[in-house]
C-alpha positions in Angstrom: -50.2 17.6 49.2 -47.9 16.6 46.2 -49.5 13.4 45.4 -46.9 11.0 43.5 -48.8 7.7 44.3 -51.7 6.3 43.2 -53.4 3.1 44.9 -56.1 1.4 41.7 -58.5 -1.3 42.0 -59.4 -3.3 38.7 -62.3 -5.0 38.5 -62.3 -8.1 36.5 -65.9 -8.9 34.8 -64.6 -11.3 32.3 -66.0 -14.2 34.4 -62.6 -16.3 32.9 -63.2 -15.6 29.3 -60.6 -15.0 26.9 -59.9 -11.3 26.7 -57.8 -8.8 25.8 -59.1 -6.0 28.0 -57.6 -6.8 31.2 -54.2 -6.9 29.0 -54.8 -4.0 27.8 -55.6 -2.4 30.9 -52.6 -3.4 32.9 -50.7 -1.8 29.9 -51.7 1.6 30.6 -51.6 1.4 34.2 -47.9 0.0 33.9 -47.3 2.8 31.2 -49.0 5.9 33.3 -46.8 4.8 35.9 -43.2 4.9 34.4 -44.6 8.1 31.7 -45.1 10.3 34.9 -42.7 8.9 37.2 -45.5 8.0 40.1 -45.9 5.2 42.5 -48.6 3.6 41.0 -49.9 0.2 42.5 -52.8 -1.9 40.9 -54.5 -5.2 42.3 -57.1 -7.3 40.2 -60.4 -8.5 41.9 -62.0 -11.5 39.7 -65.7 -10.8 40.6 -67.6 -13.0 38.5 -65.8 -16.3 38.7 -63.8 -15.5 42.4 -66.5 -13.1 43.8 -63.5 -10.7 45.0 -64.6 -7.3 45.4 -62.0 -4.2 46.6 -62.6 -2.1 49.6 -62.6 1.7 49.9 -59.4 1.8 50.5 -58.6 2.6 46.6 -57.8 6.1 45.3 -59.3 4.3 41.5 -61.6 1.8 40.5 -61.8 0.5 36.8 -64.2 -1.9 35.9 -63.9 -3.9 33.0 -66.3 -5.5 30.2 -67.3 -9.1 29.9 -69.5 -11.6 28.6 -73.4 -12.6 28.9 -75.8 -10.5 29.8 -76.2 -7.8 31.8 -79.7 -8.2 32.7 -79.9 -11.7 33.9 -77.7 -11.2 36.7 -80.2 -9.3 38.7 -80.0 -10.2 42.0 -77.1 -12.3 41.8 -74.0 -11.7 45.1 -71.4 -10.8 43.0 -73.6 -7.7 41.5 -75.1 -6.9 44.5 -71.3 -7.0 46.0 -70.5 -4.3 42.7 -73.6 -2.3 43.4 -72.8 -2.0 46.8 -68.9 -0.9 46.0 -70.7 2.0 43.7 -72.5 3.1 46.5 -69.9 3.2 49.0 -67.6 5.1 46.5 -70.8 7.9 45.9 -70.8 8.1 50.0 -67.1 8.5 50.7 -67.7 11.1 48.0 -70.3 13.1 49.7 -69.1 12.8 52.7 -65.3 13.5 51.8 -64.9 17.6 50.2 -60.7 16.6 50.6 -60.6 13.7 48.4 -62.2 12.0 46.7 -62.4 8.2 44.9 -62.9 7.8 41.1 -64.4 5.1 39.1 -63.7 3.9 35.2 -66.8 1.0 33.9 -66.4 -0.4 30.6 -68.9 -1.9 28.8 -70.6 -4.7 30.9 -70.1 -3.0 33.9 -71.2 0.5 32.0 -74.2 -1.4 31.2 -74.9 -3.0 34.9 -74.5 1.0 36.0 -76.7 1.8 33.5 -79.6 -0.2 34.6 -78.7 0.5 38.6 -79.5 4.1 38.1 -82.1 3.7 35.2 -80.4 5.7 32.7 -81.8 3.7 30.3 -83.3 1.3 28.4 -81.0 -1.6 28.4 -81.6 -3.9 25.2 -80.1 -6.8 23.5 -78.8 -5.8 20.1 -80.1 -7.4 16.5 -76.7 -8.3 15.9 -73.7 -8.0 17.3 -71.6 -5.1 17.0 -67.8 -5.5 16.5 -64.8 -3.6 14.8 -63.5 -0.1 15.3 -66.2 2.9 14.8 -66.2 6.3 15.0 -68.1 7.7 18.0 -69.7 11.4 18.3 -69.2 13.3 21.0 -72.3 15.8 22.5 -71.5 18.9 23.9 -71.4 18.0 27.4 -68.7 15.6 26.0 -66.8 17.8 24.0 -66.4 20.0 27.7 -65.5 16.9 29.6 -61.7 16.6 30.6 -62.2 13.1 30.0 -62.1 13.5 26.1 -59.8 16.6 26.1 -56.9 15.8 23.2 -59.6 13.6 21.4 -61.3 14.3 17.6 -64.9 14.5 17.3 -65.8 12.0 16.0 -63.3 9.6 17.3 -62.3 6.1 16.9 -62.8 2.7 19.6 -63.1 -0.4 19.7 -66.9 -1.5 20.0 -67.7 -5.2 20.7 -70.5 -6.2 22.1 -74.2 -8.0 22.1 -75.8 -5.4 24.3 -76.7 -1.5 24.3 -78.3 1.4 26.6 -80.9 3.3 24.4 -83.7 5.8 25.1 -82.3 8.0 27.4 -84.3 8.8 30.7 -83.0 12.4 31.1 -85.7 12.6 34.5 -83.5 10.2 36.1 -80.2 12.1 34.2 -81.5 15.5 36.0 -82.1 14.0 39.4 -78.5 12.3 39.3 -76.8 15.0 37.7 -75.2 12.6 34.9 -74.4 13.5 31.8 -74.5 12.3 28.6 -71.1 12.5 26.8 -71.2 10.4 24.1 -73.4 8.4 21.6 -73.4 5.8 18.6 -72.4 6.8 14.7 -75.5 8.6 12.8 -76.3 5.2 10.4 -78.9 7.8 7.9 -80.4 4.3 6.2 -80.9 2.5 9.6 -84.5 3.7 11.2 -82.8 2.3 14.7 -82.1 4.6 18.1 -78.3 5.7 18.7 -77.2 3.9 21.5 -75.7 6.0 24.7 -71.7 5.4 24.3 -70.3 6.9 27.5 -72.1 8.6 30.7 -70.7 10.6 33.4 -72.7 9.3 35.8 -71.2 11.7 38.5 -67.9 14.2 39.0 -66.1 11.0 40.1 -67.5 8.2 38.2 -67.8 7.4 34.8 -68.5 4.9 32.2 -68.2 3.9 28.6 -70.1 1.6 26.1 -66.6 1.3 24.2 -63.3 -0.4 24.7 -60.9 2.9 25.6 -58.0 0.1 26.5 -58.4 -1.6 23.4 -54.8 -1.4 21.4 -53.6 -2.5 18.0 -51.9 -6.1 19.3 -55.3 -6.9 20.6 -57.4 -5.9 18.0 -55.5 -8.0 15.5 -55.5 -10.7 17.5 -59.2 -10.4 17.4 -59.5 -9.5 14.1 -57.3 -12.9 12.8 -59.4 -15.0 14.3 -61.0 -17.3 11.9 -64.6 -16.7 13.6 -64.3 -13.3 13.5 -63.1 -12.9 10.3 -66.2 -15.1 8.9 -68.5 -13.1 11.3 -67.7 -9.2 10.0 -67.3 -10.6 6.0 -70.6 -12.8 6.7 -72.3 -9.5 7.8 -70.4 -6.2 6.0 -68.7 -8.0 3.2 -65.0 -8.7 2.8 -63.9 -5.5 1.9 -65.1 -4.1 5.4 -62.9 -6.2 6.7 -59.8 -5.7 4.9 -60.3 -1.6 5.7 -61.0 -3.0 9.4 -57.5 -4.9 9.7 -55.9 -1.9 7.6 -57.3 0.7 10.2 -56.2 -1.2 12.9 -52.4 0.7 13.1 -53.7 4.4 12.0 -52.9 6.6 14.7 -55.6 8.7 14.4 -57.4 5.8 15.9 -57.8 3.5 17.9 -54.1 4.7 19.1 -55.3 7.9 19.9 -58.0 6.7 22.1 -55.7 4.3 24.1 -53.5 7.2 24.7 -56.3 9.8 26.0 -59.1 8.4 27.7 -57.6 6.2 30.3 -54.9 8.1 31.5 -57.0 11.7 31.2 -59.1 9.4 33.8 -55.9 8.4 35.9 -54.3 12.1 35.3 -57.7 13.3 36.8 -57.6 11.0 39.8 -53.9 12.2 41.0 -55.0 16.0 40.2 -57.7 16.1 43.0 -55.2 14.7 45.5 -52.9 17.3 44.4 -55.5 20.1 44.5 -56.8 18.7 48.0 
């Protein structure tokens, strides 16, 4: 079957705060689209504020970051409703050797998956952590067709109050995830390196990082008079400036946008093809 359409599920976790993600999202779906000339459809699902949640019917799921944290919404509907969704696409999976459904989670909802399958040890952050870092890839992540085209270390957006540390490789082993990803070596900060991106199975996986973040967000971010006090309050002014100035290299956070995402949605249409 010469699969030419593509049927993707995004999964708002914003919980109707201002963001750029969604934005940047819909950008790469919309580009993927006319760059290889395939019927791609998307529809949004505003879970935390609407409590809409998307059906199997999807070919891709991708679940974006948010706000808060993602502890005190145990036991909450609309994370049982996502937990539930993860689980149905890890059935249709294993019950499905023709096709099969892919998922993308981004930050918060990384960090939900995270604590569903006990990963890790999810902790708030000293501070919070926002600008564009490098990230190092391990070597399960430098053999993952997720990162294929990307540096090592590479560049992303980071923002966030939150992290996944320790690793629990027992419960790694008996899932069969792998760790593909993890936080900057800081050599004067006696502090853990946080897990940056999981594959938490041959069909879903997760990152810590913004991989939709683009340049017109970032600044938009980055000129906010908050944000500016925040990172020169915390890193000095100078960080800043390189921060604003790094914003447009394309060895960046370009290079991410470009890779990641549509490796994911290139990955997705392959095993139609190859089924």
């Amino acid at each position: 079957m010469d699969k030419k359409s593509l049927k993707v599920a995004v999964i708002d976790l914003n919980n109707g705060a201002p963001n750029q993600g969604m934005r940047g999202i819909q950008e790469i779906l919309s580009r993927f689209r006319q760059e290889n000339n395939i019927e791609l459809t998307f529809d949004i699902f505003d879970l935390r504020q609407k409590g809409e949640i998307p059906g199997i019917e999807y070919d891709a799921y991708i679940s974006s970051g948010g706000p808060g944290s993602p502890i005190e919404s145990e036991g909450e509907k609309w994370e049982n409703d996502f937990f539930n969704l993860l689980d149905q696409i890890e059935d249709f999976n294993l019950n499905h050797d023709d096709q099969k459904k892919h998922a993308f989670l981004i930050c918060h909802s990384f960090q939900l998956a995270c604590r569903k399958f006990k990963l890790g040890n999810v902790t708030e952050r000293r501070s919070n952590a926002f600008g564009i870092f490098p990230i190092t890839l391990t070597q399960d992540g430098e053999l993952d067709e997720i990162f294929k085209g990307i540096t090592n270390p590479f560049f992303s957006v980071d923002s966030r109050d939150w992290q996944v540390i320790e690793p629990n490789f027992d419960a790694f082993e008996k899932k069969g995830a792998k760790l593909l990803a993890i936080e900057k070596e800081r050599k004067h900060v006696d502090l853990e390196r946080c897990m940056m991106s999981i594959r938490f199975s041959n069909e879903i996986i997760g990152t810590q990082f913004h991989p939709e973040a683009d340049p017109i967000g970032m600044k938009m971010y980055l000129l906010q008079e908050e944000k500016k006090k925040a990172i020169a309050d915390l890193h000095g002014e100078q960080k800043y400036l390189d921060m604003l100035n790094s914003v447009d290299d394309p060895t960046k956070i370009l290079l991410t946008q470009s890779i990641i995402l549509p490796n994911f949605l290139k990955n997705a249409i392959r095993n139609f093809q190859e089924a």
